[in-house]
N, C-alpha and C positions, 0 to 999 in steps of 0.2 A: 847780350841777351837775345835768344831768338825769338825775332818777332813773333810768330807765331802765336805764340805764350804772351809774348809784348801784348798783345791786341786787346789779353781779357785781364794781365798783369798791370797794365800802365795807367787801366781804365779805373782801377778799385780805389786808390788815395791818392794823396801826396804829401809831401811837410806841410805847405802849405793852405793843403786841404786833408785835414787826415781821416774824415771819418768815413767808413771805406762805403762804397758806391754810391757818395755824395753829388759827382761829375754828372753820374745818369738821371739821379732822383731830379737834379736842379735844371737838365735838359727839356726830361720829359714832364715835368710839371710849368715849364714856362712855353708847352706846347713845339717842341723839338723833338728831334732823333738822332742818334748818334749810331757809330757802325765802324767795323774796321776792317781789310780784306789785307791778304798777302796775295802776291802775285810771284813768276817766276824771278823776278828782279828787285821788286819793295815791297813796304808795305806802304799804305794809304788808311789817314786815320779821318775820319772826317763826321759833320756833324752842321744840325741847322736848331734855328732858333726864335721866338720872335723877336721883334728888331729891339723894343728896348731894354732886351738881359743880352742884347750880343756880348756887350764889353767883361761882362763879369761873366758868360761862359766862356769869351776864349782866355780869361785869365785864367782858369779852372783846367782850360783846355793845353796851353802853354805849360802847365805845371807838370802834366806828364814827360815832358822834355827835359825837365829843369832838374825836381828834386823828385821823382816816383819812388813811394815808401816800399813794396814792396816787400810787404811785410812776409816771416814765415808761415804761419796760417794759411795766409789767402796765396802760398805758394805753392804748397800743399795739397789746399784746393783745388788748386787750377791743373796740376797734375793728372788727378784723375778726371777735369773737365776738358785736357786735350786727348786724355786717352779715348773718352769716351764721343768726342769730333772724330777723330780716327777709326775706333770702331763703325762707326756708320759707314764707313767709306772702303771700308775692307773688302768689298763685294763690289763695289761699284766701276762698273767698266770703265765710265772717263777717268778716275782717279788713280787704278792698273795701269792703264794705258799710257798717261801722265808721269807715271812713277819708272815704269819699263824705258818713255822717253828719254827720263834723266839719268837713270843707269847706266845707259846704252851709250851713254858717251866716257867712251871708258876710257879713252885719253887726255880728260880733263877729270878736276877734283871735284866729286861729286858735288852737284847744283843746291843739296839739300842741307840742312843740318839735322840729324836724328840725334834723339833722348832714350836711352834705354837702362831704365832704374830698373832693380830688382826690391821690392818690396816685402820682404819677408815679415818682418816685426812689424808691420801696421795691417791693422784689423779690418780694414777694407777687405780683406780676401782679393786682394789684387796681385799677382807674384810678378808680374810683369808688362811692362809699358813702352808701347813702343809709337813712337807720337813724329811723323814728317812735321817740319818747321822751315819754314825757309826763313830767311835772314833780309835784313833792308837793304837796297839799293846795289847790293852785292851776290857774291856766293861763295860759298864756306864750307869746308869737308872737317867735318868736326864730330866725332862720338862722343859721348859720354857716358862712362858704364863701368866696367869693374875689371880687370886680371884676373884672367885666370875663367874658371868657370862652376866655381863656388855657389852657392846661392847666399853664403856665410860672409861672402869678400866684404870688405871693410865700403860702406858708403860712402859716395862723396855727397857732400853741401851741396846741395841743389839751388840755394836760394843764393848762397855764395857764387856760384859757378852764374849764374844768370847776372846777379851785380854785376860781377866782373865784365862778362861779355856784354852788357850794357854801356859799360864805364869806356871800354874800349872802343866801341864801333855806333855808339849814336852820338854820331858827330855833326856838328851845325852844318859843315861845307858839303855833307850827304842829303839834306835834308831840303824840299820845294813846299811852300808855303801859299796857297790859293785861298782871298778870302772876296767873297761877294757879301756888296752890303751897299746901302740908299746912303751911306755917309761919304761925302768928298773923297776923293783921292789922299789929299794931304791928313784930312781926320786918321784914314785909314793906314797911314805910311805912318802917324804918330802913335796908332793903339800897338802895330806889328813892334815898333821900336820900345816900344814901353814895355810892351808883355813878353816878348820872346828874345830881347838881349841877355839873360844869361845864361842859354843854352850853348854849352862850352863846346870851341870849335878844338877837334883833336888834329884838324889836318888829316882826318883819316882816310888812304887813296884808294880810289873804285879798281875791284880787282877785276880783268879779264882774261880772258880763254882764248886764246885764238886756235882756229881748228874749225873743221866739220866734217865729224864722222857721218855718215849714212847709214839708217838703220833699215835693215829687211826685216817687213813683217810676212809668214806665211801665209798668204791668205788665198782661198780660192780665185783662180783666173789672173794672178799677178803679173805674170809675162806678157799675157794678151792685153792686160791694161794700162801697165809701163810705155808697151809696145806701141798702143794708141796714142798713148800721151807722147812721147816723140814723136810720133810720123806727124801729130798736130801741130808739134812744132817747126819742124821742116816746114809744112803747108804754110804758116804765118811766116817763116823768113822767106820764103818766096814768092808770096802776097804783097808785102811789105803791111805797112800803115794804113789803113783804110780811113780818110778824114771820118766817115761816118761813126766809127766805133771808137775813136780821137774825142765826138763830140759828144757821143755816150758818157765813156765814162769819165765825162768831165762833171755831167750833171748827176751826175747819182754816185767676221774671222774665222775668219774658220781655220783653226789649228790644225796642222801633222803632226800627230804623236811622232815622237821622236825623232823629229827632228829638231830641234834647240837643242842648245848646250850651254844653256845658262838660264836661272833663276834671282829672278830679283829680292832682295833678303826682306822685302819689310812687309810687301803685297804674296810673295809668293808665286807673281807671275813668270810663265816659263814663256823664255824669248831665244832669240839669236842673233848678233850684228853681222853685217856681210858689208864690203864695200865694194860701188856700182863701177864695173870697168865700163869700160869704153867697147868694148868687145861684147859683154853682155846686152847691153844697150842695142846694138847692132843686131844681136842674135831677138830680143822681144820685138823689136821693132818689123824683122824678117818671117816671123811666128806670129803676129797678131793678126787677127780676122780682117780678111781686105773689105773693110769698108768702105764707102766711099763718103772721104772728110768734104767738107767745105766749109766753108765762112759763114755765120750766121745773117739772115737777109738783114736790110734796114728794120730800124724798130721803127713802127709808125707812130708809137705810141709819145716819144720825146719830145715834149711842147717848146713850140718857139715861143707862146706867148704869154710873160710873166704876169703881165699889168694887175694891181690888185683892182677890184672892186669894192663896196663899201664894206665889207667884211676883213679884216686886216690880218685873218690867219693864213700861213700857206703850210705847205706841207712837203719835202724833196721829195720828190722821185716818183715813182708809180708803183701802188704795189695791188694786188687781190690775196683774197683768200675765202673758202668753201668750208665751214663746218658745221657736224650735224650740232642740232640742236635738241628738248625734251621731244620736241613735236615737230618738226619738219630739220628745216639746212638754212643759215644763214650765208650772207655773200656780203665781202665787204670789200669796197674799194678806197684808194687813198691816196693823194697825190695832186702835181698839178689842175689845177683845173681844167687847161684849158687843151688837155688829150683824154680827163676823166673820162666824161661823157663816152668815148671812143671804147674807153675800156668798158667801162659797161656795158655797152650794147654787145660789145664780141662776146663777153663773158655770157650775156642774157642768152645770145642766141646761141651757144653754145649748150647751154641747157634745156634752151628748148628744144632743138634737135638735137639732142646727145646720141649719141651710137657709143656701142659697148666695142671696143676692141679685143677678141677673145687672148689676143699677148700681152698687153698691156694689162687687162685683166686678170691672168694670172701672174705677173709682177708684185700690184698693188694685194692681190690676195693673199699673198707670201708675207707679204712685211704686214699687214693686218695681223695675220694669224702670227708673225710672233711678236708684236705688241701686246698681244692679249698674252702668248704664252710666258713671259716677260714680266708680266703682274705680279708673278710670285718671288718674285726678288727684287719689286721695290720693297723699299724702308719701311720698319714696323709702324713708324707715326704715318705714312701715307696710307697702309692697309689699315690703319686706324682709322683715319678719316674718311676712309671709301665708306666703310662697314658701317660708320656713322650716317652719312650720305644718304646709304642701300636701306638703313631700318628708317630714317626719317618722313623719306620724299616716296611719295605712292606710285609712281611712273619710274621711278629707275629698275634697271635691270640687272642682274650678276652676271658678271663677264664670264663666267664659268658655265654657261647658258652659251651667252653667243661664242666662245670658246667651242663648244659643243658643233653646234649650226656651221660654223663657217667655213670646215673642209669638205661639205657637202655642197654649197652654194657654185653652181657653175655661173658663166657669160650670160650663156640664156634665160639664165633665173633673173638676172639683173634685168637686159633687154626688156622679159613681160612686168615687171616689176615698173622701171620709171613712167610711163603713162600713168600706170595703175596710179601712182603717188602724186604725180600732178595734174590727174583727172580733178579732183576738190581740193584747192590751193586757197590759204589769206595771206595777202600781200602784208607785211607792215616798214615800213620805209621812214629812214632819219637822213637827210641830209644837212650840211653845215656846211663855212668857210665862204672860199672865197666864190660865192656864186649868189646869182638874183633869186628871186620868190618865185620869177615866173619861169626860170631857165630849170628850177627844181622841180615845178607843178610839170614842164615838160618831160622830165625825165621820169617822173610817176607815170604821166601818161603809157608814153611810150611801154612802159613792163607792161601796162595794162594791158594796150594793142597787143603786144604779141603772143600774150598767155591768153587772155580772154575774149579776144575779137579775132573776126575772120569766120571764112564759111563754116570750118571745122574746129572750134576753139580749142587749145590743148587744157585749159583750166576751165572749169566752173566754178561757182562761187562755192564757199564752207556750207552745210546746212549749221542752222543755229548750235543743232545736238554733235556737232561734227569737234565744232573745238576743243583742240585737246591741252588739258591743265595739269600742270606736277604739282598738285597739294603737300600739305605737310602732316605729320601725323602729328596728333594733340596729345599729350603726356597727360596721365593721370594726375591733379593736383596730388604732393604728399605722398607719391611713388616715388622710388630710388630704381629705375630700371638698371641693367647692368649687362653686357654683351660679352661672358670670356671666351679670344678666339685663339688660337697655337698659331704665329707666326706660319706663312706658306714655304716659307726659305731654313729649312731643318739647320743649315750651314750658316742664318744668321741667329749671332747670340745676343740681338738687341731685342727690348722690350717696348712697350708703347702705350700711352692711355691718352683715350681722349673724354675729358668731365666736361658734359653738354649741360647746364641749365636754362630750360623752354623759359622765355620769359612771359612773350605780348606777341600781338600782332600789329602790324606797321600802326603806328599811332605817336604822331609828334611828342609828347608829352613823357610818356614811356621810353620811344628812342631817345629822348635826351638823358633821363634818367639810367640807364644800360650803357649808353655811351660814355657817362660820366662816371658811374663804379669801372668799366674798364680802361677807361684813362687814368683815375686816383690809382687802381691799385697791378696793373700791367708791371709799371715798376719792382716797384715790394714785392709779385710774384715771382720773376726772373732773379729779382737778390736773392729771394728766401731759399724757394724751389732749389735753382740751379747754378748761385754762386753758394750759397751757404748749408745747403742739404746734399749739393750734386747728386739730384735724382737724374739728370739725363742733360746731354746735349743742349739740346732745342727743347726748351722751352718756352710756353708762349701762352698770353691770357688776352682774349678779343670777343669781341661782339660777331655775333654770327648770323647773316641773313639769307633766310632759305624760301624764295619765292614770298620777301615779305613777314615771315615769320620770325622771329627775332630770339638769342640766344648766346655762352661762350664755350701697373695691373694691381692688384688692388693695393698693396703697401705705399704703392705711389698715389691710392684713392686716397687712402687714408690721412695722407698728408698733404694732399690738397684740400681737405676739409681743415685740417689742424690748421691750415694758413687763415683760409675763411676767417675761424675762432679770431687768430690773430687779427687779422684784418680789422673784425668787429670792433674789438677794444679799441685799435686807432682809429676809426669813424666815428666813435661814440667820443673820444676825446680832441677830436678836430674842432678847432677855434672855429668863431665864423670867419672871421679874416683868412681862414687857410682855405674854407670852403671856399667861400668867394674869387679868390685869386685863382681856384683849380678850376672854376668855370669860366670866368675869365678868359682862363689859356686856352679854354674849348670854346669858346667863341671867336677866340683871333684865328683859331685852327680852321674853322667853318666858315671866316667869311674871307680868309687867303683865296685870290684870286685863282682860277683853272690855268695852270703852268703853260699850258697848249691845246691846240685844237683837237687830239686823242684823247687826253685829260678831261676836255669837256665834252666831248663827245660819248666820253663810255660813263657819265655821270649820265646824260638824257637817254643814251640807251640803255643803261639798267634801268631806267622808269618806265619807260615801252615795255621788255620785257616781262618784266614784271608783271606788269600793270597795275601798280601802282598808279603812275603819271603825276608825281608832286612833284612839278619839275619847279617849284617854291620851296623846294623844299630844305634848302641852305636858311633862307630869310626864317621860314617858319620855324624850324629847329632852334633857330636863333634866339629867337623873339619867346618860345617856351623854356630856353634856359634863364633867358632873363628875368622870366616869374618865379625861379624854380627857388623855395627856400630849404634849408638845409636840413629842416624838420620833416619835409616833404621825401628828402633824398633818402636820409635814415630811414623811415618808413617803408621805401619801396626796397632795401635791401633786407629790411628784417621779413617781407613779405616774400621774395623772392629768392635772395641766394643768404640769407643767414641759415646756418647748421642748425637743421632741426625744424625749420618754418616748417608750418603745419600745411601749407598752401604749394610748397615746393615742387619742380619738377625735375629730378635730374636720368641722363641719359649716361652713362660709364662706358666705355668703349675699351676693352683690356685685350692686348696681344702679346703674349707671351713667346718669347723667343729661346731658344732651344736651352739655354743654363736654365729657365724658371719654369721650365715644361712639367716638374712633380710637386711645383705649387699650382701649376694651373690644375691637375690632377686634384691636387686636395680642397682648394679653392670650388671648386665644382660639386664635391661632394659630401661639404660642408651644408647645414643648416645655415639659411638667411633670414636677417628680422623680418617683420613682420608688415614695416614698409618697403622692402626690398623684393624687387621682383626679376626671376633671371630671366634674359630671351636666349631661349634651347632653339627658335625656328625663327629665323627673321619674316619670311612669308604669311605664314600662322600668325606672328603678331602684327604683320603690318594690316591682315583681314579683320583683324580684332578691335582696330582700335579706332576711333573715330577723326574725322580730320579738320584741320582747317578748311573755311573756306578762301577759295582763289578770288585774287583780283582781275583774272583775268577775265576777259567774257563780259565785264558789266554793261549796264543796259548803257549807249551810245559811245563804247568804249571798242567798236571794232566795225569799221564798214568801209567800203570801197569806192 
């Protein structure tokens, strides 16, 4: 069986559990999550839990080893749910690139295992499937597909051919078993022996390759940058070892048409393999720009001294990072403590006298301008959730705008620019770990000093009316908005929606209540949706918070409401003991301790940000679930996301990709009810509509 399929096939039953996506419903209702990856080599299936359903999820979990039903239906299924994983990735540069990778090694048996069904008699409208799978712990050159090139050729059992290669190759002596858990050693060496002794060992032997081809890519400047990279290496064998850099790291395309001669059959990417003489090497290395190499100086920044303080977090290594934010640039540092400090101040004054270098300048304006150009061929669900974003929140921009601006912007433009930006500055600052109150209150000073003191301060304070706030826009109660846009990538054929219902504005009571319909029914949506309707890939049901504001193409609308419907009936027929227990799980979920010091860290900094500032806000959440009764719950979903609530607000986000381009045609120029309202101008509407108010700004909520 190739994993791949394993991942979403092994997940659905078993004998011993047969009712299919029993495994997930009993994870995520006992406040867990489950997930499964392949890699070039395995798969890894893995999953958490709270601690007292551990024993009866990993028996649940052990059963996909054991007896997986794998039924024909949900085989059937899953076909067109790998096809349609695949489709997304068809366009995607890492996934080409990846795929060109394993090609390229043409004196070994392809790394992958490909499926390639022909589908004629099933009413899917699908003729053909063609789905990368990689296999466990091994690699496998294996087709499966038909003689000849009929569309009529005889099919093979697909569910059969998957058993079989199941039967064969997941063998116990292939397989590594990791379990964390607060019970003993020996508890835990008696649950492994209990639950997982009868997955049958075949002896099955790990297959290898030996070999390494060398693959040439075309790419602009390749000879001059081979050519560096050996003469660097020269430099290092003649340097030797430098203990300094010993004690470092202890602690821490451009195509030519025609030239390939080869195409990769499943992506379509055009490559070519060359292998690297010893003589070419010679010739790049003779050809490359005499620069001049050397050795990187000492880092000063690598602390000798570990010692915690009363704070017991630490953190490896050193790192920063600079991003803009709605209203100014954030800067973050991370690491030691005790070179932190160090790093801040360089990074500070760095800023504060920044100089525009006009080369480096135009580098950085290169790779800008094609990140933006680049936008048009992410993923339909991404330009889903942008467009979602852009009609929301009143300060975002369309990148199609700064698109426009930014091959206009020179050095100089910059240059008069940063003063101007840090002429009226507000500081807001979080620090944590392992460091004192007063060694913190120094390091606030200090930014202070150097932006706001001195004979010529480079900062002044905010004026009151200066601060800038990304509101949200407030949905008409009992509007049905709805956004259809044509995918930007004509050459992709995938489709997207995103169904936003506005609920509240930050308020304990309400977050509990939003949190809790998308915990109960996040499951049930991924069954319904996208094991048992395969409306798409990725699918996903979440609570959404937009500066505070709280929240989660059309044939795919239409059945995300029919679920709603569904939904209802099983809410209205939830025991109270089932209620109880799915709050329960959101309580153990809430008061699970911060795994690490960035864990807790980006929890008190989305409350700054914000401004919010409930940094109680675990306890308090807590403390409203446990008033919250079941009467209460139903209530607030018949008010808010039941189909048809008179009080409702939803926001529809549709992107139509190039197959459903002459339903987005008729979809457009169609009559809509009479609660439904289309947005033709996202600007026009975002001036029309009134907004939230921000938390930010409130009175004693920002001073220096």
């Amino acid at each position: 069986m190739a994993v791949g399929r394993g991942e979403h096939m092994l997940f659905y039953a078993s004998e011993k559990y047969p009712l299919e996506d029993s495994y997930s419903k009993y994870i995520t209702e006992h406040g867990g999550c489950t997930n499964a990856y392949t890699s070039s080599e395995h798969t890894n299936y893995h999953f958490d839990v709270n601690t007292d359903c551990f024993e009866d999820a990993l028996d649940r979990f052990a059963q996909f080893f054991i007896k997986p039903l794998m039924s024909a239906d949900a085989t059937t299924r899953e076909i067109k749910a790998v096809d349609s994983e695949n489709q997304k990735n068809l366009l995607s540069d890492a996934w080409r690139m990846n795929q060109v990778s394993t090609a390229a090694l043409a004196n070994l048996p392809l790394a992958i295992l490909y499926l390639r069904v022909d589908f004629t008699a099933i009413d899917w409208g699908i003729r053909r499937i063609l789905c990368g799978i990689y296999v466990m712990s091994f690699n496998l050159a294996l087709e499966l597909g038909y003689s000849g090139s009929s569309t009529k050729s005889k099919r093979i059992d697909t569910r059969q051919e998957l058993i079989k290669f199941y039967d064969e190759n997941y063998s116990a002596n292939l397989m590594h078993l990791v379990i964390y858990s607060k019970e003993s050693l020996d508890k835990i060496q008696s649950l492994v022996e209990d639950k997982f002794q009868e997955i049958r060992n075949n002896d099955r032997s790990f297959l290898s390759f030996p070999g390494q081809p060398c693959i040439r890519t075309f790419t602009e400047h390749v000879q001059d940058i081979v050519g560096l990279l050996f003469k660097y290496i020269r430099l290092l064998q003649q340097s030797g070892v430098s203990k300094w850099i010993f004690d470092e790291n202890l602690l821490g395309i451009k195509e030519f048409e025609g030239q390939t001669d080869k195409v990769e059959p499943w992506y379509g990417t055009a490559y070519t393999v060359e292998k690297i003489t010893s003589s070419m090497i010679q010739e790049w290395m003779l050809s490359a720009p005499n620069d001049k190499l050397h050795l990187p100086a000492p880092n000063v920044f690598i602390p000798t001294d570990l010692s915690l303080k009363d704070a017991q977090e630490k953190v490896a290594g050193l790192y920063y990072g600079i991003i803009n934010t709605d209203s100014g640039f954030q800067v973050t540092v991370v690491g030691y403590n005790h070179k932190l400090r160090i790093l801040l101040e360089t990074v500070i004054k760095k800023i504060a006298k920044f100089e525009v270098k006009p080369d480096r300048f135009s580098v950085i304006k290169e790779m800008v301008i094609k990140e933006y150009e680049n936008f048009k061929f992410q993923q339909p669900y991404q330009q889903a959730m942008y467009h979602c974003s852009l009609i929301l929140q009143n300060q975002a921009w369309p990148w199609m705008d700064e698109l426009e601006v930014l091959p206009h912007l020179e050095a100089e433009d910059l240059a008069k620019f940063v003063p101007l930006m840090l002429s009226r500055a507000f500081l807001e600052c979080y620090i944590a770990g392992n460091i004192e109150r007063s060694e913190a209150e120094s390091i606030i000073e200090h930014m202070e000093d150097v932006f706001y003191k001195g004979p010529i301060p480079i900062c002044q304070p905010l004026f009151p009316s200066q601060h800038l706030t990304n509101r949200v826009i407030k949905l008409e109660r009992g509007n049905n908005y709805f956004y259809p846009i044509e995918g930007l990538n004509p050459s992709d054929e995938n489709s997207a929606l995103v169904h936003y219902i506005q609920v509240h504005r930050d308020d304990f009571m309400l977050n509990v209540k939003l949190q809790l319909f998308a915990f109960i029914a996040k499951q049930p949506a991924f069954h319904q949706l996208r094991s048992v309707e395969q409306l798409g890939y990725i699918t996903v049901l979440m609570s959404r918070n937009d500066s505070g504001v709280r929240g989660g193409p059309r044939r795919v609308d239409l059945r995300v409401e029919a679920f709603l419907k569904m939904f209802e009936t099983k809410l209205y027929e939830m025991t109270n003991e089932e209620f109880k227990n799915n709050v329960n799980a959101l309580i153990d979920m809430k008061l699970e301790k911060h795994k690490n010091l960035r864990e807790e860290s980006g929890f008190y900094w989305r409350e700054i940000y914000d401004g919010t500032l409930k940094f109680d806000r675990k306890d308090s959440e807590v403390a409203a679930l446990r008033q919250l009764e079941q009467r209460e719950f139903v209530g607030f979903f018949n008010e808010h996301i039941k189909v048809g609530a008179p009080q409702k607000r939803t926001l529809s986000v549709r992107v139509y990709g190039s197959p459903h381009s002459s339903e987005y045609a008729i979809d457009n120029s169609e009559s809509v009810a009479s609660n439904s309202v289309a947005i033709d101008d996202i600007f026009s509407f975002r001036r029309s509509q009134p907004l939230y108010g921000s938390f930010k700004g409130g009175l004693g909520h920002m001073k220096l």
